[in-house]
RODO-2510 file (C-alpha; in nm, 4 decimals, decimal comma):
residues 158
     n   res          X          Y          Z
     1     x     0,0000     0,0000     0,0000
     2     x     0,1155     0,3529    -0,0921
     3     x     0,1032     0,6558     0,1290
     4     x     0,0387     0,9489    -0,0612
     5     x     0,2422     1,2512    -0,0030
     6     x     0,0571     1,5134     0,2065
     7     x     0,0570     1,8707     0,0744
     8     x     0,2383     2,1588     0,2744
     9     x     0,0104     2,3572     0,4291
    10     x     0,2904     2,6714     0,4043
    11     x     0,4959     2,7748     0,1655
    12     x     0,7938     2,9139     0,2881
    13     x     0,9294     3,2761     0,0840
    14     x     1,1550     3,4440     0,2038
    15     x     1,1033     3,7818     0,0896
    16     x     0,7411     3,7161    -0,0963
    17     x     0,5608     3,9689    -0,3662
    18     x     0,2074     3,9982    -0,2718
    19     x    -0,0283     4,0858    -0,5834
    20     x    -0,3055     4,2856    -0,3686
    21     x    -0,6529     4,3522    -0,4877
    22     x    -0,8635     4,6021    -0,3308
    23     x    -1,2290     4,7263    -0,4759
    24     x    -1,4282     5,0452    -0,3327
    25     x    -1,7122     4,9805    -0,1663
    26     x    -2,0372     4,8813    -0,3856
    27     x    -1,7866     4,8977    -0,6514
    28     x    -1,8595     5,2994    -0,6587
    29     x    -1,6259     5,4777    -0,9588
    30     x    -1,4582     5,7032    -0,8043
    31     x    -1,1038     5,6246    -0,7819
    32     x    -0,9992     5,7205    -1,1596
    33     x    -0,9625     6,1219    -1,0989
    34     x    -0,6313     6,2975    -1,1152
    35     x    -0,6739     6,4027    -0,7706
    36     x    -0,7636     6,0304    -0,5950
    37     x    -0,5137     5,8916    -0,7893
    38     x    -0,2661     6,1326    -0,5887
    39     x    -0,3455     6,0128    -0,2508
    40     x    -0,3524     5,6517    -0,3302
    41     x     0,0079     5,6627    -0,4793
    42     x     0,0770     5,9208    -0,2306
    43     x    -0,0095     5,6658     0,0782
    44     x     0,1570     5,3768    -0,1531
    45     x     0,4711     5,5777    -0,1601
    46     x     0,5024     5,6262     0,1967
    47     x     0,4062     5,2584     0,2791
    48     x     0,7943     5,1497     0,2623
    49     x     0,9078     5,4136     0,5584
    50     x     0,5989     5,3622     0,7499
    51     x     0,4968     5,0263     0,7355
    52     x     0,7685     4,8422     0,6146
    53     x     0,6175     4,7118     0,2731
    54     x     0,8030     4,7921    -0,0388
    55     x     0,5527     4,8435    -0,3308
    56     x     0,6217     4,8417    -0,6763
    57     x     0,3579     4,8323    -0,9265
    58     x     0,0255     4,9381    -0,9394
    59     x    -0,2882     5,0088    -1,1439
    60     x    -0,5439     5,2397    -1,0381
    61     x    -0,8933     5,1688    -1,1881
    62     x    -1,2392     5,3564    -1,1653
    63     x    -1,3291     5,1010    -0,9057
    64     x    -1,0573     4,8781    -0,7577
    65     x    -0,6822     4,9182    -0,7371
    66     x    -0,4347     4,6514    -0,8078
    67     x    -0,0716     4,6811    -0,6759
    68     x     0,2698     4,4533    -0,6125
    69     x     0,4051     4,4557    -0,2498
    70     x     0,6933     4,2809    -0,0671
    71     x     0,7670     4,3360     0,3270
    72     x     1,0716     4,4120     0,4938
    73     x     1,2041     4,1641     0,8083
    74     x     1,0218     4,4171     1,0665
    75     x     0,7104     4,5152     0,8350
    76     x     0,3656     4,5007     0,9584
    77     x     0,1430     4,2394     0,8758
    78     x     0,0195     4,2270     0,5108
    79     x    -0,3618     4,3108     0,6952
    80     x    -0,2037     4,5640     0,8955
    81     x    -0,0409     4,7282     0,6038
    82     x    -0,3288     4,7213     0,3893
    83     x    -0,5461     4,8693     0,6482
    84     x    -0,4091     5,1347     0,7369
    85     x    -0,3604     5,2223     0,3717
    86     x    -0,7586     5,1993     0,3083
    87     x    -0,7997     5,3775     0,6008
    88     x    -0,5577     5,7077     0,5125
    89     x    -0,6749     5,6690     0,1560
    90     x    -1,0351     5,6736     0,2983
    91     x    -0,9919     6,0244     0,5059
    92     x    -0,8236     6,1616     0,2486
    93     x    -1,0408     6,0976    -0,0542
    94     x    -1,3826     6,1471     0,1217
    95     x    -1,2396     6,4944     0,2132
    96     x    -1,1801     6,5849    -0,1399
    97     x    -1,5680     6,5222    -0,2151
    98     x    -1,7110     6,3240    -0,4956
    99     x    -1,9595     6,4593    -0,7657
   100     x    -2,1816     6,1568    -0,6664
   101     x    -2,1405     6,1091    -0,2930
   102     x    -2,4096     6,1173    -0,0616
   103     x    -2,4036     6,0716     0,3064
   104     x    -2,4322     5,6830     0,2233
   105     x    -2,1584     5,6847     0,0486
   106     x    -1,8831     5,7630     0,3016
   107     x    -1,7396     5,4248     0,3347
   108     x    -1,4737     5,4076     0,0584
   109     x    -1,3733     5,0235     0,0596
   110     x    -1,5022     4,7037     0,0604
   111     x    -1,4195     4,5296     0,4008
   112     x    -1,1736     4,2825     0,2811
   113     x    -0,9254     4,2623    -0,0049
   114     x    -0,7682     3,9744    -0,2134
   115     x    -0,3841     3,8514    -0,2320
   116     x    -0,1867     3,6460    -0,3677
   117     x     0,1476     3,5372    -0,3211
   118     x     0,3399     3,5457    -0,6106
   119     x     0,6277     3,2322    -0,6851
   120     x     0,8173     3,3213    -0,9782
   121     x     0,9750     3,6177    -1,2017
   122     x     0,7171     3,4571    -1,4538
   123     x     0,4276     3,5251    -1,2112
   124     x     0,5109     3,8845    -1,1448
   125     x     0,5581     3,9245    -1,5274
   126     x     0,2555     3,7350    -1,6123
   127     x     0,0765     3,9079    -1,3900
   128     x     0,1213     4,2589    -1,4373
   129     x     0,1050     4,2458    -1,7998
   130     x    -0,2834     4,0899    -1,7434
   131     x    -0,3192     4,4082    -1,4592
   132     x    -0,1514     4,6795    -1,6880
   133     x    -0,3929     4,5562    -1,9954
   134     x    -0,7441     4,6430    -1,7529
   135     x    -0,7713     4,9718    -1,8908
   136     x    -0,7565     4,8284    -2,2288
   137     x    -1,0208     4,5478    -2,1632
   138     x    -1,2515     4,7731    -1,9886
   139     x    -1,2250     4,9998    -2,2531
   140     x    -1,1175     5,3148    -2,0922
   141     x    -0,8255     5,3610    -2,3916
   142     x    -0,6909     5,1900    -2,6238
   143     x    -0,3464     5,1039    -2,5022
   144     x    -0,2135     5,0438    -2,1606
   145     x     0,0770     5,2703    -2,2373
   146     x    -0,2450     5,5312    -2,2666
   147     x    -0,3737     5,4549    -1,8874
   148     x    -0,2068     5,7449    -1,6402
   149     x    -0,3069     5,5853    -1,3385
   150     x    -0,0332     5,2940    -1,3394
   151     x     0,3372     5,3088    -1,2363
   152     x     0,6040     5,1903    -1,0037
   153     x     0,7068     5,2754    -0,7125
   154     x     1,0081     5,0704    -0,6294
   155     x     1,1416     4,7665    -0,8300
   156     x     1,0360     4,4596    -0,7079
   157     x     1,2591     4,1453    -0,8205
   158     x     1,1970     3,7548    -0,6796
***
């Protein structure tokens, strides 16, 4: 009789990417305005010295926000990080005002967020070219080149 070979239930990284997913709350459109787009990269930018998550590269669309993340030895937990970014992000955009916001509309994010660890330079490669190209599928231009709300922060290398 053969015992079968039990799956890991961790996968060790050492320093993982996270690809992070996060969508506003009842999918509103409102993150795809010059200003918004500021304080999200803004509070990206600053997640390195405060948090101790490197980010690299991101794509900012009218209702979610996709972006590539590793953390340092003493960074906060992914949860932690992510949280407090949806909570700056939050202040800062409701302050600006939408042209559609009503008093209902003052929570910014959906509660939780997707990630996934990434396990190859083919999987971070793979993986932003199908991110960079959302513009392009949803129609918003007609090359991703053409999108302004995507970048990099930091280079991110497995």
């Amino acid at each position: 009789m053969h015992k079968h070979v039990r799956r890991l239930g961790r996968i060790w990284i050492d320093s993982p990417i996270y690809f992070i997913t996060t969508c506003t709350n009842n999918r509103r459109q409102v993150l795809a305005r010059d200003e918004v787009a500021k304080v999200l990269v803004d509070e990206l930018r600053v997640g390195h010295g405060q948090h101790g998550w490197a980010v690299g590269r991101y794509v900012i669309m009218p209702d979610h926000v996709h972006f590539f993340c590793r953390p340092e030895r003493d960074g906060k937990k992914l949860s932690e990080f992510v949280g407090f970014w949806k909570s700056y992000t939050s202040r800062r955009i409701n302050a600006l005002g939408s042209p559609r916001s009503t008093p209902a509309d003052t929570t910014l994010w959906q509660r939780e967020f997707f990630d996934h660890i990434l396990r190859s330079d083919e999987s971070y490669s793979q993986k932003w070219n199908y991110v960079r190209d959302n513009p392009v599928r949803a129609g918003l231009v007609r090359s991703a080149d053409a999108w302004k709300y995507a970048g990099e922060i930091e280079t991110l290398t497995l």
